[in-house]
N, C-alpha and C positions, 0 to 999 in steps of 0.2 A: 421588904427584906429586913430580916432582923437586925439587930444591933452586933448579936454573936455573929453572923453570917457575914455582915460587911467586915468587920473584924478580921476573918476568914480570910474572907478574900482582898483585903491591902495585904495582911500579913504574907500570903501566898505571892500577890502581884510583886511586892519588895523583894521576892525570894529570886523571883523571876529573873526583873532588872538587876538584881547583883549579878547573878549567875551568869547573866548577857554580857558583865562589865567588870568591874573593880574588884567584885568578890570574887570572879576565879582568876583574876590579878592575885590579889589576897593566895589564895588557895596554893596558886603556881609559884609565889614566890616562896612561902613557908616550904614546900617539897624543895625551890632552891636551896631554902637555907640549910636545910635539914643535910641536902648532900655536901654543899660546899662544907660545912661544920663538921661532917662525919669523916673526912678523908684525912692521909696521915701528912699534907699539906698542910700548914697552920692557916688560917683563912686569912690574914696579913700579906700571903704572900698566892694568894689568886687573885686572877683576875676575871672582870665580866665586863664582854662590850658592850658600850653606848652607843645606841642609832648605829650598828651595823650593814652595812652592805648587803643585799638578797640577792646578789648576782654579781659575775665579772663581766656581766656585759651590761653598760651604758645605759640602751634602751629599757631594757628590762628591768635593771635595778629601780630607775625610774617608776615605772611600770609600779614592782612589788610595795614602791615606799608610797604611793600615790594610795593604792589600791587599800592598805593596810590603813593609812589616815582617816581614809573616806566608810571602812568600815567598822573601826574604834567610833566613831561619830553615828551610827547609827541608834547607839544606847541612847544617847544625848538625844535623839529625834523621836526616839520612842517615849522617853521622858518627856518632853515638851508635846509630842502628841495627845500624853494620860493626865496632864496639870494645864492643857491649852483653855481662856477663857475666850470666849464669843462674844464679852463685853469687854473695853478699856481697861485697864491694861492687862493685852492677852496673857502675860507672862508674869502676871502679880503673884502667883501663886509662888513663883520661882525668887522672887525679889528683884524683877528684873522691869522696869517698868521706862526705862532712858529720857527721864525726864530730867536728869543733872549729868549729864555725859562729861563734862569737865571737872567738876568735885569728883565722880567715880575716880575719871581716870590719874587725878590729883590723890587721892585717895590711895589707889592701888600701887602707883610710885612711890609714894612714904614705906606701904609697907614692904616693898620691896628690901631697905633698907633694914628693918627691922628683923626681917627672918630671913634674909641673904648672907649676911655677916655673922651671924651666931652659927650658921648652919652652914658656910666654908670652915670655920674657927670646930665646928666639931665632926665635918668628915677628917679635917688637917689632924685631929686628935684621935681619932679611930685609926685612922691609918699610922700613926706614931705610935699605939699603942697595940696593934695589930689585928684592931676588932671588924674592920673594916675591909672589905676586897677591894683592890687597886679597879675602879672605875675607868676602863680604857676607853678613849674618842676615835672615833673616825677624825682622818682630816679632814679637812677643812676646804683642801683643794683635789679632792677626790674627781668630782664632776662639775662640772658647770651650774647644776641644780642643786649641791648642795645645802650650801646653805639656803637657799629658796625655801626647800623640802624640811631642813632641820625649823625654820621659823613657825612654820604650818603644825610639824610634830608641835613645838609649846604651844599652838596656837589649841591644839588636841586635847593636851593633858590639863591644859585649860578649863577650858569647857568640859571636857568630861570629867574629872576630880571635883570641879566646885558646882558643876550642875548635878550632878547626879548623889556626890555625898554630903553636899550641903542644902541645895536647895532642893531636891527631892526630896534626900532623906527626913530632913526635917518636917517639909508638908505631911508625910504620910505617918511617921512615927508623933507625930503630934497628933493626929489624929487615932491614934490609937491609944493614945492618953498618957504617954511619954511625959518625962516632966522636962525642962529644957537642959538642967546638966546632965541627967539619965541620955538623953540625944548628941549633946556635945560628945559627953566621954563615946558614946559607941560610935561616931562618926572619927574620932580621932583616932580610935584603935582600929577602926577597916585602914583608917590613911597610914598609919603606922606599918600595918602587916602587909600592907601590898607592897611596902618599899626594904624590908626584911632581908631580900637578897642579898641587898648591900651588906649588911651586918646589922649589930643591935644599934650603933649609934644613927645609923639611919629611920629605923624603928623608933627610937625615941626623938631625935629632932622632927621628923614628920608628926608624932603625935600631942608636939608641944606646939607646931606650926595648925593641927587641928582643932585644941585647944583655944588659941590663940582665934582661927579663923571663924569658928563656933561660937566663939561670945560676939565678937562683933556681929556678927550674922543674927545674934539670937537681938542684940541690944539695937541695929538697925536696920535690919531688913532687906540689907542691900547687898544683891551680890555679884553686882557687876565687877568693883573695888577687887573681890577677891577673884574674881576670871583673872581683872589684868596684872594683879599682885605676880598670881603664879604665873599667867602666861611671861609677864615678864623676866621672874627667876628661871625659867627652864627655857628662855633664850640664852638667857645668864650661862648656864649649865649647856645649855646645845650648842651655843658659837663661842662663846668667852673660855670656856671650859678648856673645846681642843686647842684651842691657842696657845691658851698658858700651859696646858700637858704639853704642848710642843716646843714651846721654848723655854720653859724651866723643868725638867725631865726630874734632875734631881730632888725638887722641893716635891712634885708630886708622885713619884715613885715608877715614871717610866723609865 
């Protein structure tokens, strides 16, 4: 197979796996934004809900949010299928190799701090300056399985955001002769535009947090750190979040 030919077909296969995942994330959230921005509404003063409900009935809800987790995760399994090695460590290709499972996960709590705090401090400033749509929660005591369901969702966005735009993207765009900030910036601007909906300051805090998660990744090779970073923040955001919308209504604009 030639060299042009393999080319071909990563460039193709990438087109693929987006298309399956994040890119038409990307794709659906731009068409959000487009409408939410185009209406005689100022975008300060809509709203879009968070982890929604798929039914008024119990079982079912259950049912759709189960269903919808488990098939968000099939990108992730397709990707580990096309990067799986049959020698030690199957998942080197990915940066994932768990031979320091306490540094990762020491690792990924530091950085929680570091892009949790700047990125409350600039939705609080989007929504103050009205660039931002009011981000509505489900509660909290909806079902029994709630939060169950909401932990597994971060456990999701996890996994699928830092496997598929970090350590995928990176193996296959390296190999296509990518230089490593040429890879960084395009992996930070997919993270950016799939979170767009929100407004622009979520576009830019996601694509500083891409930045951010891009160099580490490129300088260690580890991307466990960055699963539990984000898995962590988007617990942060999935049960922390409707809490404090629920009892401080006024600071965050319910």
């Amino acid at each position: 197979m030639t060299l042009t030919r393999t080319r071909h077909r990563l460039a193709l296969e990438i087109a693929i796996v987006l298309l399956l995942s994040l890119g038409a994330s990307a794709l659906w959230s731009l068409l959000q934004y487009i409408d939410v921005s185009t209406r005689p509404t100022p975008i300060g003063e809509q709203q879009v809900a968070l982890n929604p409900a798929r039914s008024d009935r119990a079982w079912l809800d259950l049912a759709y949010q189960l269903t919808g987790i488990v098939l968000d995760l099939v990108p992730v399994a397709l990707v580990v299928w096309l990067l799986w090695r049959w020698r030690r460590p199957h998942l080197g290709a990915l940066g994932i190799d768990g031979t320091r499972p306490w540094r990762d996960s020491a690792s990924g709590a530091a950085l929680v701090l570091v892009i949790g705090i700047p990125g409350l401090a600039l939705y609080a400033a989007g929504r103050s300056l009205g660039l931002t749509v009011d981000v509505v929660p489900s509660p909290l005591d909806a079902h029994w399985f709630t939060v169950p369901v909401l932990l597994l969702s971060a456990l999701r966005a996890g996994l699928t955001e830092e496997v598929i735009v970090i350590g995928y993207l990176f193996e296959r765009l390296r190999r296509l002769g990518w230089s490593a900030w040429q890879i960084i910036v395009a992996t930070s601007a997919l993270r950016g535009m799939y979170h767009l909906y929100q407004g622009v300051p979520a576009l830019i805090g996601n694509v500083a947090m891409g930045l951010l998660f891009g160099w580490l990744y490129q300088r260690t090779g580890r991307l466990l750190p960055l699963i539990i970073a984000h898995t962590l923040i988007d617990v942060a955001v999935f049960v922390g979040y409707p809490w404090a919308y629920a009892t401080f209504p006024g600071l965050f604009g319910g």
